[in-house]
N, C-alpha and C positions, 0 to 999 in steps of 0.2 A: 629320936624316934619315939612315938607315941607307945605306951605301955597299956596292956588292955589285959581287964581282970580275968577273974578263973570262969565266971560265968560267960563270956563271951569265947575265952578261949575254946569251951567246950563246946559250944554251938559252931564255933567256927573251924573245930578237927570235922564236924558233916561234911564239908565245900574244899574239892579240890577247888582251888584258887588259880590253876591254870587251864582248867576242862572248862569249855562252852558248853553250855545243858542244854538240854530242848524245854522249850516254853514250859511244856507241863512237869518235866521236873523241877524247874526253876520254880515256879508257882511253891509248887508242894516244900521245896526247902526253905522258900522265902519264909514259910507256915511255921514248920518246924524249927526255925532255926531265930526266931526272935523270943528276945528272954526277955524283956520288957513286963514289967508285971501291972500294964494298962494296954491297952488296946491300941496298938501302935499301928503307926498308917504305913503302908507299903506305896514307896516310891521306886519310880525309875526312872533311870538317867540313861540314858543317849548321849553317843560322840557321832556330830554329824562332820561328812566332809565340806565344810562350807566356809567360805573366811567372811565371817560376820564383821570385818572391817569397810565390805564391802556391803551397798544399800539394795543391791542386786542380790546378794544371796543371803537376806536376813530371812529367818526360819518364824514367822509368827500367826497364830490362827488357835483356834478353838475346839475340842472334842465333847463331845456330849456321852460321858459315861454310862453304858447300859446299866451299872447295879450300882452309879452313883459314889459318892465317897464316904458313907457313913457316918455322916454327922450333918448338921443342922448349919444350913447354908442361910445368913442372913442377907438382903439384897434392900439396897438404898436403891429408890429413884428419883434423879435429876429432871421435875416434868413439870409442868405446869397446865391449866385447864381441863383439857380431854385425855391429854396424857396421864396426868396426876387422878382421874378419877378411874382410870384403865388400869392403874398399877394396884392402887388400893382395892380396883375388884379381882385383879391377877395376884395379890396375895405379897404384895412387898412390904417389907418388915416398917420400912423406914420411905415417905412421900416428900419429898424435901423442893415443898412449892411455893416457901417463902426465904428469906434472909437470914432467920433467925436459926434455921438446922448450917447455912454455908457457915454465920457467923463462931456455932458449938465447932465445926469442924474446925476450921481458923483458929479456934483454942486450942487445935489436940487430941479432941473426939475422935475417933475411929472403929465406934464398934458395930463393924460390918464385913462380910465379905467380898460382897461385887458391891459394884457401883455401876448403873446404868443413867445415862441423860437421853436428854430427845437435845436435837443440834441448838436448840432455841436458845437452850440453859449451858449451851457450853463458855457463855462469853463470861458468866458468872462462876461456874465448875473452873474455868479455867485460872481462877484465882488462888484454885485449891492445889494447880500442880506439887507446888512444895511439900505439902504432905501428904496429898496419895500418890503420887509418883514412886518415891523411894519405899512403899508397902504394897506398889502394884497392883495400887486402887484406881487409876486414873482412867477415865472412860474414853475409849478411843476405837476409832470408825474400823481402824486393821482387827482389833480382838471384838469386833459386835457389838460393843456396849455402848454405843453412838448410833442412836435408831431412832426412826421415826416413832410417833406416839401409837399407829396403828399394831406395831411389831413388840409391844409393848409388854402383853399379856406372854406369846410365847415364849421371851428371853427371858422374864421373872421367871417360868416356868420352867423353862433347862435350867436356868440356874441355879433352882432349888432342888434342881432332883439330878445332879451330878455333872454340869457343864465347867470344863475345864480349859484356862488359856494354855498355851505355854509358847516360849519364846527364849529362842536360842540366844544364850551367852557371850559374852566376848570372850572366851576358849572354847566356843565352837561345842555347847553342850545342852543338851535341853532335860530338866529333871521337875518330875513331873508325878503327882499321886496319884492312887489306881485306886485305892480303898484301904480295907482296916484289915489287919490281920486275922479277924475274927469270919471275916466276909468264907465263905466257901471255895474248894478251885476251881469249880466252874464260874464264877462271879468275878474272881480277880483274872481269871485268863480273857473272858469275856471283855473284861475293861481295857485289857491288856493291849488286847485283838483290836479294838476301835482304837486306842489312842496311838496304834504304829499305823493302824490304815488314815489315819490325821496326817501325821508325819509324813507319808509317803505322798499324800493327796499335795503338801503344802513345800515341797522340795523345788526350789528357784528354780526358772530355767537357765541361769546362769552357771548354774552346779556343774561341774564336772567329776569325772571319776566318781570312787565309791562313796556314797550319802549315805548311808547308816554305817560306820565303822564297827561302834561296839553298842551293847546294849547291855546296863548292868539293874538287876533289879534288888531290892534292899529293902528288911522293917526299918522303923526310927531306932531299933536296938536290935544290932543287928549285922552279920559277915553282908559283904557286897557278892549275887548270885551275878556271874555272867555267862548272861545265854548269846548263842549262837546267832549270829547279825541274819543271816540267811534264812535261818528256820524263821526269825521273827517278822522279818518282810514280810513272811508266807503264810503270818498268822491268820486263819479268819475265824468268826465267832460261830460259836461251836452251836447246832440248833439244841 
C-alpha cells in the first residue's frame, strides 16, 4: 500500500473519505485541500454504469467549458485551401497544409493540444494514427475534430477557450479536467455543471440501470472529494 507524506496527510484529515458532499462543498475542499505549490488542475472522474466492452454503450463526445481550463490551448489544423486560410484567420497555432509539418510529426513532434482535419486530409492524418492515437491527438468525426472547412473557425474557437473530449475507459470511467485550482468556486462549479450536463446528454441508449455511479472530484496534489451522484446530475450553472 502506497505511503503518502505529512503534507497530504493533513489535507487529507479535511475529507471524510466516506461522506458524499454536495457539489459546492466538494468545489470548495477540492480548493482547500491541494498542497501542490503550482497551480494544479482540478480533475474529475466518473464511474459510469455502462460496459464499454460493448460498442452500444461507449460514452464519447465533447463539452465546451464555460471558464475554460486555464491555460493556453494550442490547436493544429489538418486543411488545405479554404480550409487552411479559415484556420490561420480563426487563429490556429499550427496550419499543416503541406507534407513537411505530417513528415515533423512522423518524427515525434507533438507539440499541440487538439488536432483538427477537414475529411479531405484524413487519408494523409491517418498515417499519423501511431502517434496521436496513444496521446489522444487523433482527429475523429465522434469527438468533432473531423469537420468540414466551413466549421472551421468555430472548433479553433471552442477549442481555445476551454473545449473538452472525454471518453469512457475500458473500467467504465471517464476523468476529465474542469480547470486550475486557482480558478474561483463559481468557475469550477460552473465547469463542473456543463461537463455532467455532457455526460448526461451523451448516455447510450443501450444503458441500463444507474449511469452515473460515483463522481470523485480531485487537484493534481491532492485527497479524491466524492460528491453525491444525485446532487451532481442535478447540477445546473449557477446564473
Amino acid at each position: 500500500m502506497a505511503k503518502h507524506g505529512k503534507k497530504y496527510l493533513a489535507v487529507a484529515a479535511k475529507v471524510n473519505k466516506d461522506q458524499n458532499y454536495s457539489p459546492e462543498e466538494a468545489v470548495a475542499l477540492t480548493k482547500q485541500t491541494s498542497y501542490a505549490n503550482f497551480d494544479a488542475t482540478v480533475e474529475v472522474h466518473i464511474r459510469l454504469g455502462v460496459d464499454p466492452r460493448h460498442a452500444d454503450q461507449q460514452v464519447r463526445d465533447v463539452v465546451v467549458l464555460p471558464h475554460g481550463l486555464g491555460k493556453t490551448v494550442r490547436v493544429i489544423v489538418f486543411a488545405q485551401g479554404e480550409g487552411a486560410t479559415l484556420a490561420r484567420e480563426a487563429g490556429a497555432d499550427i496550419v499543416a497544409d503541406d507534407d513537411e509539418i505530417i513528415a515533423k510529426i512522423q518524427g515525434g513532434w507533438t507539440d499541440f493540444d487538439v488536432a483538427i482535419a477537414t475529411p479531405d486530409m484524413m487519408g494523409k492524418v491517418g498515417r499519423l494514427g501511431k502517434i496521436l492515437g496513444p496521446r489522444g491527438l487523433m482527429p475523429n468525426p465522434k469527438a468533432g475534430t473531423v469537420i468540414p472547412a466551413s466549421d472551421i473557425p468555430r472548433v479553433v474557437e471552442e477549442s481555445k477557450a476551454g473545449r473538452v473530449e472525454f471518453r469512457v475507459d475500458k473500467t467504465a470511467n471517464l476523468h476529465v479536467p474542469i480547470g486550475k485550482v486557482s480558478f474561483d468556486e463559481k468557475m469550477l462549479y460552473e465547469n463542473l455543471a456543463a461537463l455532467m450536463e455532457a455526460v448526461r446528454k451523451a448516455r447510450p441508449a443501450a444503458t441500463k440501470g444507474v449511469y452515473i455511479k460515483r463522481v470523485t472530484i480531485t487537484p493534481t496534489m491532492g485527497p479524491g472529494i466524492r460528491i453525491d451522484p444525485n446532487q451532481a446530475q442535478a447540477m445546473m450553472a449557477r446564473e
